[in-house]
Structures are given as C-alpha cells and as structure tokens.
N, C-alpha and C positions, 0 to 999 in steps of 0.2 A: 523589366524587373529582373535581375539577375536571380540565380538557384539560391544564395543564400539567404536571400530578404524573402525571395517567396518560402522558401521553406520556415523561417520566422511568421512569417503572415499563415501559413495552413497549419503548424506548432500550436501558435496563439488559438488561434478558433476551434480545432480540433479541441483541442484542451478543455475551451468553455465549454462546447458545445457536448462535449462528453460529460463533464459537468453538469451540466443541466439537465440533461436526457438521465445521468443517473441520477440526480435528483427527483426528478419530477417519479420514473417510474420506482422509487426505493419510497419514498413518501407514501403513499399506498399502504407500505407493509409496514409503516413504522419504524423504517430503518433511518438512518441518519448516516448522511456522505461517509464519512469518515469511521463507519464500521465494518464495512466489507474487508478493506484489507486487515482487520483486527481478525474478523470473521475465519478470512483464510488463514492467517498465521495458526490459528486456534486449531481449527482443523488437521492444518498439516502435522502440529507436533503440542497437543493439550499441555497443561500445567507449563504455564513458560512465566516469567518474572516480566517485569513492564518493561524494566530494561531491554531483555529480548525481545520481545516484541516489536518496540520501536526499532531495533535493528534491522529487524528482520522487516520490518516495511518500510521503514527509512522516512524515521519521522522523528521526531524532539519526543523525550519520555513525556515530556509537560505534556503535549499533543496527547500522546495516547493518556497519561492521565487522565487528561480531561474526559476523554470518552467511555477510558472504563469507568469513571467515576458512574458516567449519565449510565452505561452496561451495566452494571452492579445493581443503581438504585432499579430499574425495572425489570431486573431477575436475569440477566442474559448472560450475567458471566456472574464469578465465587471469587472471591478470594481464599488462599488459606496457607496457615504458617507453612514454610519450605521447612522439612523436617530435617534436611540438610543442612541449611545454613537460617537461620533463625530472623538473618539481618533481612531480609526479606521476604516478602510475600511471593506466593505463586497464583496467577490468571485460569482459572480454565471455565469452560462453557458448559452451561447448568442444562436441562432440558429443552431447557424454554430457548434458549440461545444454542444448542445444536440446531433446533428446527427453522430460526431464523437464518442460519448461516447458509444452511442448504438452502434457502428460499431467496437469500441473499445471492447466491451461484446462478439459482436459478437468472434471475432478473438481468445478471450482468452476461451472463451467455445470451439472453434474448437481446442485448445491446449489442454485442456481439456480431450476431445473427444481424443485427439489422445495418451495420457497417459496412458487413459483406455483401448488403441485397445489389444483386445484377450485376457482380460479380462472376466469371468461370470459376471453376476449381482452380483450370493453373494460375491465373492473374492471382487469384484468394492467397495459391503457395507462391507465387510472384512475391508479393506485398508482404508477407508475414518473413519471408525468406530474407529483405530490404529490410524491415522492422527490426529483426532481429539484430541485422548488422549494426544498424541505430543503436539498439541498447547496446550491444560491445562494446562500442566507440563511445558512448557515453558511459559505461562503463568503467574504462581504460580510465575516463578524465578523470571521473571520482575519485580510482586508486589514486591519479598521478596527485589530484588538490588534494589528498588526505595526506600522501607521505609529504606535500610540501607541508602544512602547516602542523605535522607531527615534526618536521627538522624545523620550522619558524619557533613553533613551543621548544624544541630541544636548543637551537638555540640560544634564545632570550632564557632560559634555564641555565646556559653558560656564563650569561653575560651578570648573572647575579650573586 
C-alpha cells in the first residue's frame, strides 16, 4: 500500500474513531458531539453572532443553528439583541454552559491524553510538529478552493 492510500486509510479510522471515543465519554456529561467546538469558539471570544461562530469552527450556520437551537432550549447558551447591528442576534454562554465547556476541555484533553499513551515526549513533539504541518497544507488547500470558487462565482457574475 503506497503512503497515500495508507494515510486515506489511518484519516478514515482515526476520524471514526476519534468520533466515537468523543462521543461515548461527552455522553456522560450531557454534551452532544457537536458542542465542544461551539464550546471553545464561546470561550475564546463570548457574545459572537452564529454567523461567527460557524466561521470560526468551519462549519454551515445551518449546522451550528441547529445546536444552539438544542444549547439555548437546555440553558447552555443566551441569545441577545446585538446593540450594534439589530439585524442579528449575539451567542454567549449562560452559567450553566460556562461550566459545561470547562467540562467539555476537560473530557477532550483526557482523549487527548489517551492518543498520546506510550508515547516519549519527543515522538509526542515528533507528531504534533507533522500534525501541524498537515493542517498548513490543508490549510493552503482551503485558501487555494475558496479563492477559486470566489473567481467561479465572480465569474458566472460576468457572464450574466
């Protein structure tokens, strides 16, 4: 198996498997997959619009609608008029939903923690050092497919 099918094959599983492992220990606390990274956005910068948010995790607004919808009905996040701009609402996290988030950090460090077991320290900064270069270069692709289909839509905007 050549490097690029096996890295498609350990992508794939990691993926699930990361999946799964946060599922099963987020379940416990009542959290639901798809709020930790709502979690951190909140955290690192409160009162943000959905808009932002999805940005900022890179996800469809629909997507995070949908979770702050389920956030909002069991108290974990507020909404309230942007005093700035009217046209929308601003996100931030109630009491109840600071204390899940930290609890939420907490859970994903101890997955974390358990990625790394038997691991050295340098192999640890080995890997996260490769990691990182991953997201670059995944990275780059995103800019590179974002400005093409900003000139596909500029474009087909000429053509009309």
């Amino acid at each position: 198996m050549n490097h690029n099918a096996k890295l498609l094959e350990l992508s794939r599983s990691i993926n699930g498997l990361n999946r799964a492992c946060s599922n099963e220990m987020l379940k416990g606390e009542g959290i639901h997959f798809g709020q930790p990274p709502i979690f951190h956005a909140l955290l690192d910068h409160d009162e943000q619009s959905q808009c932002d948010i999805a940005a900022n995790i890179g996800v469809s607004r629909a997507s995070v609608g949908v979770s702050l919808r389920r956030m909002e009905k069991s108290g974990i996040v507020k909404r309230m008029i942007n005093q700035k701009d009217s046209r929308y609402n601003l996100v931030s996290l109630t009491d109840k939903g600071r204390e899940m988030a930290q609890r939420s950090d907490e859970i994903m460090l101890s997955l974390s923690d358990a990625k790394l077991k038997g691991f050295s320290e340098e192999e640890a900064a080995t890997l996260i050092n490769m990691l990182e270069r991953v997201e670059k270069n995944l990275k780059d692709l995103h800019e590179e497919n974002l400005r093409k289909v900003g000139k596909v839509a500029a474009d087909l905007e000429e053509e009309e």
